[in-house]
N, C-alpha and C positions, 0 to 999 in steps of 0.2 A: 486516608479514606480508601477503604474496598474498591480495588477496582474490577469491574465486570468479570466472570469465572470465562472460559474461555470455550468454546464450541468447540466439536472438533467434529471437520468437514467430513461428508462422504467417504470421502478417498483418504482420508486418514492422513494427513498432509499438514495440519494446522501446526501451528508452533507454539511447543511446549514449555512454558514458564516452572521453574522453582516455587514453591510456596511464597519466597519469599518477594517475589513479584507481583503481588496482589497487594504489596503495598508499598506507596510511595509517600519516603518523608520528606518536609518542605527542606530540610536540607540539601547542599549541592551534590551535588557523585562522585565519588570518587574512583572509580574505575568503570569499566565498560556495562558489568552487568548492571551498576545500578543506575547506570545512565539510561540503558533499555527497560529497566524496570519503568524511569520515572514516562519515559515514553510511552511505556504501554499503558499506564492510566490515566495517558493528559493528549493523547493524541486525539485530533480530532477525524481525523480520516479515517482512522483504527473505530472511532465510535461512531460514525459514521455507517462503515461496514456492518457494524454490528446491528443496528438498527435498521440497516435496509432487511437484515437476513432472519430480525423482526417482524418485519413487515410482512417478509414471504411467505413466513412460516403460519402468519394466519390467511393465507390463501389457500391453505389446504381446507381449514374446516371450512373458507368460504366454498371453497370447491363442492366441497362434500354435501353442504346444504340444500346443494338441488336436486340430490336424491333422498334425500331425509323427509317426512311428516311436514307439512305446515299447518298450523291450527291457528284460528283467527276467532275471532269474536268481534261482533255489531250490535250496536244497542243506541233506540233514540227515543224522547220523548216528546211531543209536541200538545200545544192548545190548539182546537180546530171552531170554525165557525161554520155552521153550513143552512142551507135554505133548500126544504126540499118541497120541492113541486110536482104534481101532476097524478098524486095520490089519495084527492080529496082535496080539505083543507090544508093549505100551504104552512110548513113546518120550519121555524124558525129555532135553532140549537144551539149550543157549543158545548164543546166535552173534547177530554182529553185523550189521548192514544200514543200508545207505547211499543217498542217493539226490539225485539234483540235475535240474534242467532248464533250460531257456534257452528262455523267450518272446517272440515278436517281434508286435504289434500295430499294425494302422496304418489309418489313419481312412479308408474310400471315400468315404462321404457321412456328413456332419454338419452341416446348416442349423445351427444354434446357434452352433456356431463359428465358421461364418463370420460373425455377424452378431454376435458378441463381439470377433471382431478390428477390427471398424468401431468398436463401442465404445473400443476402449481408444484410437484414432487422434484420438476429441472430446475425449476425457475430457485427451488429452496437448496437444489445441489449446485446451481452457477451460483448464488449471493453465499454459502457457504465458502465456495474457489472465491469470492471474493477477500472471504475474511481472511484465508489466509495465506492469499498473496499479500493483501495489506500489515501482514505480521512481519512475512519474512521480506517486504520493502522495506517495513520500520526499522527492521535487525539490521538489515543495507546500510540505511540511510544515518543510523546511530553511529555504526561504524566505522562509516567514511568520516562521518561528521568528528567523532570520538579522536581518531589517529588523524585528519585534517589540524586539529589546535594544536596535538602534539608536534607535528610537523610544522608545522605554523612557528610553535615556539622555540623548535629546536633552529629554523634556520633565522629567527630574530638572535637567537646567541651566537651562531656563526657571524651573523653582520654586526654584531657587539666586537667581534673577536677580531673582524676584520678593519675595523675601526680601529681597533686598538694596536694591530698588528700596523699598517699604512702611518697610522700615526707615528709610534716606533721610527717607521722608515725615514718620516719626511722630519722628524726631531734629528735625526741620523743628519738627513743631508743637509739641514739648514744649519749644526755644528763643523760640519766638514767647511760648508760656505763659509762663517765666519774665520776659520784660522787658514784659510787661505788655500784646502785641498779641495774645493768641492767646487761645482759653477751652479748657475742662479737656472740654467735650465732643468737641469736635476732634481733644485728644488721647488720649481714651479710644478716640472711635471707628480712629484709626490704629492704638492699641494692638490692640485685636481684630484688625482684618485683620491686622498682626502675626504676631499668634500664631497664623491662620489660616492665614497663610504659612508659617510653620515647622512647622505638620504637615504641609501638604502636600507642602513638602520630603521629609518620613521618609516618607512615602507614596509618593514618587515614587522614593526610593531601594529600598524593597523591591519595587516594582514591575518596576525593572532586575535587581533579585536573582530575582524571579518568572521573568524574560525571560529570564535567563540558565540558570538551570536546565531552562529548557523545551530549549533549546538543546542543552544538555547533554545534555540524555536523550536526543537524537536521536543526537549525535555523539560521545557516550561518552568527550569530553575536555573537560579543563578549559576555559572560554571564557576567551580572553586579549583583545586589544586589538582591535578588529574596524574593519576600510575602511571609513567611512562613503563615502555617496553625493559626491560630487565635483558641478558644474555640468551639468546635460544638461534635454534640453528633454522638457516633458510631450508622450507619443505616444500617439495613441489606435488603435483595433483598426483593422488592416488584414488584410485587406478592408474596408473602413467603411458593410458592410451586414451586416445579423443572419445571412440566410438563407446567402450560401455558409461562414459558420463551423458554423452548425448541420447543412448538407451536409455539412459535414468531421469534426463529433463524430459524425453517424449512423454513417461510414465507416469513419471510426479510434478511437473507443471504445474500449479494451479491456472494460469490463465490459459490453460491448454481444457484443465476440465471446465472452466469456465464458459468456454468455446465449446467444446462438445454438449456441453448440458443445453446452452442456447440453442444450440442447431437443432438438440431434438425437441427444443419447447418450438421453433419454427416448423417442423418436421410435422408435430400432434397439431398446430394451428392451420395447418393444410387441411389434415381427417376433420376437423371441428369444424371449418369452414365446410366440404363437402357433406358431413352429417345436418347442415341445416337443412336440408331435404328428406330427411329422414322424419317417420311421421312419430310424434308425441303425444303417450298414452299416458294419461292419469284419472287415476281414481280418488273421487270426489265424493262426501258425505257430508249432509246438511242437517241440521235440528234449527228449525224457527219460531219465535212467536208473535203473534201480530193481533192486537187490540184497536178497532175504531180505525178499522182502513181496511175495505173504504167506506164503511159506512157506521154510524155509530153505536155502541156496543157491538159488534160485528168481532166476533173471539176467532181468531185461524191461526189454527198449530199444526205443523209441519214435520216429519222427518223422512230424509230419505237418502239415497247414494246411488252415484251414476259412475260409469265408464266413458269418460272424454276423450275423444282423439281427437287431435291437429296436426296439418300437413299442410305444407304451403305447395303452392301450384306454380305461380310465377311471380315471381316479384321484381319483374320489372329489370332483370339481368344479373341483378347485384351478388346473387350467388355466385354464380359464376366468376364474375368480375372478382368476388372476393377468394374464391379457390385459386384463380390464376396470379390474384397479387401475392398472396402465399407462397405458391410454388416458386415466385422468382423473390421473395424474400429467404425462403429456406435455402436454395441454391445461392445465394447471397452467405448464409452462413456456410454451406460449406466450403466457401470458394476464402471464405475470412479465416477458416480453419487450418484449410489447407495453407496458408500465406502465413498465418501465426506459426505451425510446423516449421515453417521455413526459417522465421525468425528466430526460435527457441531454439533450433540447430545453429545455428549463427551462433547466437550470444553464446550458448554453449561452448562452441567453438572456440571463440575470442579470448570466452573466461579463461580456459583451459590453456592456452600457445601463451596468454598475459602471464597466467601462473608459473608455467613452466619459467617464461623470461626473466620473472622478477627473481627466482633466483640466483639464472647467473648475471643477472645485474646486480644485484647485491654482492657476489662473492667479487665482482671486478669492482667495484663501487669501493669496495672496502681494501683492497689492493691499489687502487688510485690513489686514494688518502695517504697510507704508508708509503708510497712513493713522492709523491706529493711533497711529502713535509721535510724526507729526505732533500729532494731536490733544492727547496725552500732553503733548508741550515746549508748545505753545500753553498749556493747561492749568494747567501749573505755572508757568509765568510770570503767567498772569492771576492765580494765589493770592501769588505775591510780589508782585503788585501793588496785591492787595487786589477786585480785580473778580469773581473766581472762589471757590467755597466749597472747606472742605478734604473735600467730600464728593465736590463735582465733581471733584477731583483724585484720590481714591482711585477711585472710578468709572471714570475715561480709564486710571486705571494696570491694577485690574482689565481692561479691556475688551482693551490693549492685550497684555496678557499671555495675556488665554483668545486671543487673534488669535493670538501664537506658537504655540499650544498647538493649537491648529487648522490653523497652516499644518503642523506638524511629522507634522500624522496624513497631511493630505491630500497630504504629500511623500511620507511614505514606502507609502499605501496607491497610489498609480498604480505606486508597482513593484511591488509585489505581485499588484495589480491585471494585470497585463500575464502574468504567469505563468499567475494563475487561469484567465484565459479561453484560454490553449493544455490547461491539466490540462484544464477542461470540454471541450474540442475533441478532448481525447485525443491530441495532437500534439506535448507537452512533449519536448522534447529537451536534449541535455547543449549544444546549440549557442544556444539560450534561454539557459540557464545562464549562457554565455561572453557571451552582445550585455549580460545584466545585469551580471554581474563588470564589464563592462568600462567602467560606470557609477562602480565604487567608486575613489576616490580614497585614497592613502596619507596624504593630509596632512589627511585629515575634513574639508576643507574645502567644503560645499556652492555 
């Protein structure tokens, strides 16, 4: 099914799909972009946005309408009874009468509407910033969601491995036990890691079932078999300085123009409130006709046109009262303006020192591991040897295992990483998307 064509805000910001994201098959996804595909036409927040920014967009012509022509038409007919007196012989009747007219009204001056037509133009450029913050949240939240299962499942096969490895160990100690080289602490203590290994096996598989539901809920299909990341090299933020990204969030934001578009529909509800004192001139022209009223056969036709003015004098405070709740509403928005600045410098910030981090944590992450397993073979040869304890040995096996288990975050948080700080920057695009997809390998082979 088509999913909705996509707007693109004011500020030019929205996020841009491939063709071939305008449609979603009930098949599962198999790599990232079609995951955001099935997201972008089953999301409900995404259609949500869309339909408020619906909604606003007909508040323009409501806007418009109160300087535009009104025409009306009246028309009624009625049976009348009447008794008339005092003209002679007393007059007993009834008869019918009928009557219609055609109004035409049309605004000369009206401040208020003009400065409601401004209104409805922010209000359609903030639900614009809405839709597509809501695009590049969904790109986010695919994302995380997307490399979460992969990650999910990469460390359910480390606790398979680790399982498998401990096991090894404690098969090891409980043969040494039997022919008379091992002691029964040895093998108690391997039995517990054990069994501390095979919970965290069932741990780490409902943790993949966790991931994958997360998923799901995004993309409203079953999670099937998913791309793992293939070989690529860790890349950190370019620019590789704080300041021109936080330049570029202050710019492209959308909850930033979001913010500014509000404050000036709060800004023009200030002038709109103080133009209710402003006097309202319209011109008015009538054509009527009236049959048997008031009296009967009594024929009266009518045309003509006037110049109306109204102005109100005092009502009682409430102007005023309404100007000044205004003005500390609108000082309200820019004081929320200014505090979101402040925020979008933050995240900006955090994205960026995150991004930078994940790469040398991946480049040490993956230096751990190869030491690690070094350590590990050295290890268990010293306990066949007799120079190593079977303590030292589940120790290296431990150490070596939390090393996978750390490299597998710190793999898959620099992709992630690399999105966050475009969402923070407000610059996520469907072409992000594609440099990351283009990451994932068919053969899971990292």
């Amino acid at each position: 099914m088509p999913a909705p064509s996509l707007r693109r805000s004011c500020h030019g910001f929205c996020l841009l799909l491939p063709l071939t994201a305008l449609f979603a098959g009930p098949a599962a996804a198999d790599n990232l972009l079609e995951a955001y595909q099935q997201a972008f036409a089953t999301d409900p927040a995404l259609a949500q946005a869309r339909a408020q920014l619906q909604a606003e967009l007909q508040g323009k012509p409501l806007a418009r309408s109160a300087l535009l022509p009104h025409l009306g038409v009246a028309a009624s007919v009625g049976e009348n009874a009447a008794r008339i007196t005092g003209f002679g012989t007393p007059i007993a009747t009834s008869y019918l009468s009928n009557s219609y007219s055609v109004s035409l009204t049309q605004a000369v001056f009206n401040g208020q509407a003009f400065t409601a037509l401004k209104q409805a133009d922010s209000r359609i450029q903030a639900s614009e910033a809405v839709v597509a913050y809501t695009e590049q949240q969904l790109a986010l939240q695919v994302s995380t969601a997307y490399f979460n299962v992969l990650q999910a499942q990469a460390q359910a096969q480390v606790a398979e491995k680790q399982e498998k490895l401990l096991d090894s160990i404690y098969r090891q100690t409980d043969a040494n036990l039997k022919v008379g080289t091992g002691d029964i602490v040895a093998v108690r203590e391997a039995q517990a890691r054990l069994d501390a290994a095979k919970a965290d096996v069932i741990k780490a598989r409902n943790a993949v079932a966790v991931a994958q539901l997360s998923l799901q809920r995004l993309t409203h299909h079953p999670v099937g078999i998913l791309e793992d990341l293939g070989h690529f090299e860790a890349m950190g933020p370019r620019p590789d300085q704080t300041q021109p990204w936080v330049n570029m969030a202050l710019k492209s934001q959308p909850l930033l123009h979001q913010a500014e578009a509000q404050l000036h529909t709060a800004q023009e509800q200030v002038e709109y409130n103080r133009r209710e004192r402003w006097p309202k001139i319209n011109l008015q022209g009538i054509a009527s006709h009236t049959l048997g009223s008031p009296f009967p056969g009594v024929d009266f036709n009518q045309i003509g046109a006037s110049l109306n003015l109204s102005m109100p004098i005092y009502e009682g405070g409430s102007i005023s009262a309404s100007v000044q709740q205004s003005q500390a509403q609108a000082q309200a928005s820019v004081d929320h303006l200014a505090n979101l600045r402040d925020e979008v410098t933050l995240n900006t910030q955090t994205a960026f020192l995150n991004l930078q981090d994940s790469v040398a944590q991946l480049r040490a992450a993956k230096e751990t591991v190869a030491s690690a397993k070094v350590s590990l073979e050295g290890t268990r040869k010293g306990y066949e040897v007799g120079t190593r304890s079977i303590i030292d040995l589940l120790n290296t096996a431990t150490d070596y295992i939390r090393a996978e288990q750390d490299y597998n975050v710190a793999l898959y948080r620099q992709v992630v990483a690399r999105v966050q700080l475009k969402a923070a920057a407000g610059v996520l695009t469907a072409a992000d998307l594609e440099s990351i997809n283009a990451l994932l390998n068919k053969d899971g082979q990292p």
